[in-house]
PASEBA-1860 file (N, C-alpha, C; in nm, 3 decimals):
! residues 144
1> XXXXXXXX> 14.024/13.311/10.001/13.941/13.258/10.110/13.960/13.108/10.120 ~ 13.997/13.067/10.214/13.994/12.899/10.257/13.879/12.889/10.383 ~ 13.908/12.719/10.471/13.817/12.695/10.529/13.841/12.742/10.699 ~ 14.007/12.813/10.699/14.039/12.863/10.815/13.972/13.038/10.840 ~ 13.919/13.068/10.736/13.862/13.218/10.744/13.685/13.189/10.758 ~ 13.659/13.076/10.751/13.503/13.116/10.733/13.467/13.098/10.889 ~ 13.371/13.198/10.874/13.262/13.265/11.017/13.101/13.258/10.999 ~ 13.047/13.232/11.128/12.884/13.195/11.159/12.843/13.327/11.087
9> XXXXXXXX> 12.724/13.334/10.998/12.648/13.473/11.007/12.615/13.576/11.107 ~ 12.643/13.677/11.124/12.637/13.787/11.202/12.458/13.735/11.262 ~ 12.433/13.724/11.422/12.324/13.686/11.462/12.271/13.510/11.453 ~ 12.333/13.434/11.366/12.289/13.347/11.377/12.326/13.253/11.476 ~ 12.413/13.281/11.544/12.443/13.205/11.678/12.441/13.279/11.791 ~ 12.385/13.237/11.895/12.319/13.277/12.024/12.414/13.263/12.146 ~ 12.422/13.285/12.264/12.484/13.247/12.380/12.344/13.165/12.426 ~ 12.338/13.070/12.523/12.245/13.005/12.620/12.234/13.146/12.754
17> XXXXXXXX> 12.108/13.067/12.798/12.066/13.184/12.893/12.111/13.115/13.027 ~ 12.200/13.153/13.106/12.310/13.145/13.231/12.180/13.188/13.333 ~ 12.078/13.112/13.364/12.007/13.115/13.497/12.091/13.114/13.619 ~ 12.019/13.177/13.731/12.038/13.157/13.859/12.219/13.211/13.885 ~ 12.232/13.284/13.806/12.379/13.344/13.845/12.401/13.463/13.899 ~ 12.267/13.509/13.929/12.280/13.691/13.958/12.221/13.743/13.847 ~ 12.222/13.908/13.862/12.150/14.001/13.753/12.022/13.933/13.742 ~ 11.936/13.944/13.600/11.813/13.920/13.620/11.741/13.766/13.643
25> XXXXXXXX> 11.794/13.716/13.595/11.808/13.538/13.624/11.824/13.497/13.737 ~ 11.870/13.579/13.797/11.966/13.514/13.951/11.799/13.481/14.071 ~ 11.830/13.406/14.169/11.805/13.349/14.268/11.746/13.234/14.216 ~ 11.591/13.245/14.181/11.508/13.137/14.192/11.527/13.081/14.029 ~ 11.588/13.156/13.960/11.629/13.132/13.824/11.492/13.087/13.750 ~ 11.378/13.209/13.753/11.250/13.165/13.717/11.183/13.072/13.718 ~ 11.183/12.967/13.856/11.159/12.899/13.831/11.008/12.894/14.008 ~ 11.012/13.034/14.003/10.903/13.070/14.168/10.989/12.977/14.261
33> XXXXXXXX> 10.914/13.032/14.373/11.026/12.974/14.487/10.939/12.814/14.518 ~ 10.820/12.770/14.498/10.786/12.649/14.589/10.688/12.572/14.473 ~ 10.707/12.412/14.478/10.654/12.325/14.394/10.732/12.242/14.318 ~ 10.686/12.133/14.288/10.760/12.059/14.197/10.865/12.109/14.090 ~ 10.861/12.149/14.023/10.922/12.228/13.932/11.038/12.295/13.965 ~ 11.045/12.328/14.073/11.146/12.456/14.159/11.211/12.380/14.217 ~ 11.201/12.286/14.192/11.298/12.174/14.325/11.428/12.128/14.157 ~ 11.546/12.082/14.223/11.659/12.047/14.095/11.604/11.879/14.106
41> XXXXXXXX> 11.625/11.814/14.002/11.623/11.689/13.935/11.465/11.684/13.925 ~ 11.396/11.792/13.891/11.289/11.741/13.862/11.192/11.696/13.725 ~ 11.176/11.600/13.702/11.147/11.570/13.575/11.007/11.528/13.564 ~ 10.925/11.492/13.457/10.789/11.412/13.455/10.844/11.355/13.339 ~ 10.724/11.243/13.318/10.678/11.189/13.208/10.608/11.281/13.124 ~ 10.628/11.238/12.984/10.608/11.318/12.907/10.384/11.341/12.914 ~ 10.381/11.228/12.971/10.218/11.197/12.963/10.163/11.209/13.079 ~ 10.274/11.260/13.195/10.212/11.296/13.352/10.097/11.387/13.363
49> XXXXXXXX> 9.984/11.362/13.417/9.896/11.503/13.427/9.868/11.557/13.568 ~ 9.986/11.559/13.610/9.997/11.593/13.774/9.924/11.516/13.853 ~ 9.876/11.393/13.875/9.801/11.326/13.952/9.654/11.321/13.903 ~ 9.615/11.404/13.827/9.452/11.367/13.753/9.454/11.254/13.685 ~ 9.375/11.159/13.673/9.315/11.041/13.612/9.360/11.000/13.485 ~ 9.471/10.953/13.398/9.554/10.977/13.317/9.430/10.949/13.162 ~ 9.473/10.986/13.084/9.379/11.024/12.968/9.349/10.852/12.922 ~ 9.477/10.778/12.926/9.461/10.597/12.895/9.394/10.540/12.996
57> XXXXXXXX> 9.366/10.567/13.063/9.285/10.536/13.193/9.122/10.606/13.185 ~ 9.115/10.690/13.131/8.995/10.790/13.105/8.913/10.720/12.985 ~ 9.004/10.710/12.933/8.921/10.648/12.769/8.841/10.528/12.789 ~ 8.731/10.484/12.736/8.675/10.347/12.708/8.761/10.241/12.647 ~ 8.785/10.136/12.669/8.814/10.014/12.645/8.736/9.968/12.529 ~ 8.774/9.904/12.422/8.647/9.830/12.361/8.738/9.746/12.289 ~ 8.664/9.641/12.200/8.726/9.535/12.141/8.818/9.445/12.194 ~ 8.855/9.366/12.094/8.917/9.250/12.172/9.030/9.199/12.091
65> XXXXXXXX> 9.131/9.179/12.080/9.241/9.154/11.996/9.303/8.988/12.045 ~ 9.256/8.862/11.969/9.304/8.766/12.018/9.477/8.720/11.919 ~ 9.543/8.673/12.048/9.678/8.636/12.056/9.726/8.514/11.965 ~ 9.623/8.454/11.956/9.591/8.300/11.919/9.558/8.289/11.755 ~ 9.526/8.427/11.749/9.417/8.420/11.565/9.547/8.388/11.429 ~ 9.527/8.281/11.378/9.640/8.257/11.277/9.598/8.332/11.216 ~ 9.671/8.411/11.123/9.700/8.449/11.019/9.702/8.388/10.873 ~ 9.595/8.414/10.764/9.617/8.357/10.628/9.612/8.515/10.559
73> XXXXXXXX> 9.681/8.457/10.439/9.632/8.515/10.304/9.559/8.485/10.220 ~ 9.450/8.554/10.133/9.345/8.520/10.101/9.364/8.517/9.974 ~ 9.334/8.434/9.863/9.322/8.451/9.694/9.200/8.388/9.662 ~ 9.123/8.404/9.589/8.954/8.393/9.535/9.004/8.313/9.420 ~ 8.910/8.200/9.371/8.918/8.132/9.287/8.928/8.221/9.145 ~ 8.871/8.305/9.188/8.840/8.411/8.987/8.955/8.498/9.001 ~ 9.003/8.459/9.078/9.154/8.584/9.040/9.249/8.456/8.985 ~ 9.265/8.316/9.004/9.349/8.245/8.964/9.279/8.231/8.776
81> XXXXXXXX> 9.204/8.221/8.749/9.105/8.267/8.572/9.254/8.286/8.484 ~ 9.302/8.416/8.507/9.417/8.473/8.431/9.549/8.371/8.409 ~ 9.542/8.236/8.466/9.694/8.174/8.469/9.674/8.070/8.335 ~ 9.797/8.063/8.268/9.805/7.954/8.157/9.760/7.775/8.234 ~ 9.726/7.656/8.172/9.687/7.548/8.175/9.852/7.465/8.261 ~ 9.971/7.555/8.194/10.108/7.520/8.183/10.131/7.565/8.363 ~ 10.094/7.661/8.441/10.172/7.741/8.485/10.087/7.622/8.658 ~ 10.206/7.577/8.764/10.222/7.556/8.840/10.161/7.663/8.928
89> XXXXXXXX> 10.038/7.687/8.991/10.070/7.796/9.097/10.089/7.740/9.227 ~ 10.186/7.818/9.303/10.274/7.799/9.426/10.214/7.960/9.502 ~ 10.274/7.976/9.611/10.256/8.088/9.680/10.384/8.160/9.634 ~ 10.472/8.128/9.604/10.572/8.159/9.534/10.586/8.290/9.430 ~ 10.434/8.201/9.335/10.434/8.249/9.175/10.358/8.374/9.233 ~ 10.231/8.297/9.302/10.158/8.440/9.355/10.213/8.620/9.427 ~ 10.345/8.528/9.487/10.383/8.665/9.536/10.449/8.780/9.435 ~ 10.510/8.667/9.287/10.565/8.723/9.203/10.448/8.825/9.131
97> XXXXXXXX> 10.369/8.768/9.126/10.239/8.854/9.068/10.178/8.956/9.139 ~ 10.208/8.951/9.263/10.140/9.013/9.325/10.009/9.043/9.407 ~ 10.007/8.940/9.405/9.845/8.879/9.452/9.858/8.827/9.604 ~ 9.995/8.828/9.677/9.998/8.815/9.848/10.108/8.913/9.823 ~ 10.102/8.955/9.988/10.221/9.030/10.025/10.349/8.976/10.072 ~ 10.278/8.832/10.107/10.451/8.775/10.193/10.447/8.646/10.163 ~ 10.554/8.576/10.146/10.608/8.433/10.117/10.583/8.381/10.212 ~ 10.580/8.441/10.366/10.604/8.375/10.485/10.454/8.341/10.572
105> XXXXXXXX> 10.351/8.406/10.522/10.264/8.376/10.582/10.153/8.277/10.487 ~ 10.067/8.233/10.601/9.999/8.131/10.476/9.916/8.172/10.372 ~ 9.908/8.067/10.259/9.810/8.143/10.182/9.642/7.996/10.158 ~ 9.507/8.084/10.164/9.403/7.987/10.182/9.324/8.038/10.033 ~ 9.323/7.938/9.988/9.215/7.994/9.841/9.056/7.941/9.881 ~ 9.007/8.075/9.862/8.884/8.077/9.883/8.799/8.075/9.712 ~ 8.674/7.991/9.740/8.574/7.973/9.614/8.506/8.056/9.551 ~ 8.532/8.187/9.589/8.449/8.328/9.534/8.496/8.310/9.374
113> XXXXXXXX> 8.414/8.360/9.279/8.463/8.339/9.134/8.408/8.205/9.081 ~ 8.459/8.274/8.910/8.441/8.109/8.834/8.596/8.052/8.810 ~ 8.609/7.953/8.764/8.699/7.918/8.696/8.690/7.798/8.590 ~ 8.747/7.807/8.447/8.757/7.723/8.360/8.872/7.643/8.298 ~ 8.968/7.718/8.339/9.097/7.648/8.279/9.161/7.559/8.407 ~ 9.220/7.477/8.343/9.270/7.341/8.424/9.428/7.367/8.462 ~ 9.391/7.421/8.616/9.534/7.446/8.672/9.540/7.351/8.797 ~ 9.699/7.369/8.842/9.702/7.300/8.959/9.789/7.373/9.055
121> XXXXXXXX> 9.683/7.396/9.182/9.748/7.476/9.280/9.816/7.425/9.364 ~ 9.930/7.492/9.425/9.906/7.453/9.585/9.932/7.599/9.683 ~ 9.862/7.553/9.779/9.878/7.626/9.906/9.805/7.598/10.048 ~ 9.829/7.655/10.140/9.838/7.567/10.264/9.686/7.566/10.281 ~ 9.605/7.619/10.270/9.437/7.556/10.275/9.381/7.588/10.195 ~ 9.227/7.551/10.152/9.163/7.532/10.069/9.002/7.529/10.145 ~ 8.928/7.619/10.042/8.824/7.580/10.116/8.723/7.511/10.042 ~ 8.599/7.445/10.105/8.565/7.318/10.050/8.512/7.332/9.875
129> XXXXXXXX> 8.462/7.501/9.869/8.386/7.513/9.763/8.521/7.524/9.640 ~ 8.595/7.571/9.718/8.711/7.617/9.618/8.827/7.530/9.552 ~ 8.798/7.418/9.576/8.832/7.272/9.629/8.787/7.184/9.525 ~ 8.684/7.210/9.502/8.556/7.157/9.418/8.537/7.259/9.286 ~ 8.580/7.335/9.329/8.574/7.426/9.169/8.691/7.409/9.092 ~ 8.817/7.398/9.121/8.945/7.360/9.080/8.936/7.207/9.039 ~ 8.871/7.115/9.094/8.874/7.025/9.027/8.773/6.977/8.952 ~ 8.637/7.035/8.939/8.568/7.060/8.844/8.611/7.075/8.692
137> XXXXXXXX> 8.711/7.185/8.707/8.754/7.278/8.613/8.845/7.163/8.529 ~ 8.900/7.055/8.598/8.962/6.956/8.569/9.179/6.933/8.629 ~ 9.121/7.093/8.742/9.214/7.096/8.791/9.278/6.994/8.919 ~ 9.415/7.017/8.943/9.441/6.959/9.099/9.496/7.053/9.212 ~ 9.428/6.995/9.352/9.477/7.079/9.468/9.600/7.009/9.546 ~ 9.694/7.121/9.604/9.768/7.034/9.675/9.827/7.146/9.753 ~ 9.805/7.060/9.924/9.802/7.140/10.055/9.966/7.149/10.070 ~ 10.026/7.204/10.108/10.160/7.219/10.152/10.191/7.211/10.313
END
C-alpha cells in the first residue's frame, strides 16, 4: 500500500445538492416563488432583523466611558514593606516582581499601608500621604 492507493471512507464524502436544475430541486430551487430571499444576490447582515427596531438600538444606553481618563498603575505603600534597604525600586523592578502589568504605563504609589525600612523609589506620581510615609521611614521619592 502507498499514498497512490489510499481512498475517502465509504460515505464520508457527499456530492453538494445541485438546486434549481430540474427533478426535485428544479424551478424555484426551494427557495418559494416571492420575497427577499427568492430573488439571486440576496444577502443580509448577519444582525438584520428585517426592518424591526434593531436589538442595539432597543437596549438602554447607560454609563459613560471618558476618552481623556489617563491611565495609572497602582502600588500601596505596604506592598513596597518586603524590599531590602539596598534595593532601588524603579517600575522596572516592580514589573520584575510582579506587582504592575506593564512597563509602559504609569505607575502612582499610593499611602495605604505601613512602612519601616528606608527605601528609595521612583515612579511617575506619588501621592501626598505616600510621599510622607517614604520619607518618614527615612526614605527618598523620585518622580520620573
Amino acid at each position: 500500500m502507498d499514498l497512490s492507493n489510499l481512498k475517502y471512507a465509504a460515505g464520508s464524502r457527499k456530492n453538494r445538492k445541485r438546486v434549481g436544475r430540474g427533478g426535485v430541486h428544479g424551478k424555484t430551487a426551494c427557495r418559494g416563488y416571492n420575497g427577499q430571499r427568492s430573488r439571486s444576490g440576496s444577502k443580509k447582515r448577519l444582525w438584520f432583523e428585517g426592518g424591526q427596531m434593531p436589538i442595539m438600538r432597543r437596549l438602554p444606553k447607560r454609563g459613560f466611558y471618558s476618552f481623556t481618563k489617563k491611565l495609572v498603575q497602582i502600588v500601596n505603600v505596604g506592598d513596597l514593606k518586603d524590599f531590602k534597604e539596598t534595593d532601588e525600586i524603579s517600575p522596572e523592578l516592580l514589573f520584575k516582581k510582579g506587582m504592575i502589568r506593564s512597563k509602559d504605563i504609569p505607575v502612582k504609589v499610593l499611602g495605604d499601608g505601613e512602612l519601616t525600612t528606608k527605601i528609595s523609589v521612583s515612579a511617575n506620581a506619588f501621592s501626598k500621604s505616600a510621599k510622607e510615609k517614604i520619607e518618614a521611614a527615612g526614605g527618598r521619592t523620585t518622580v520620573l
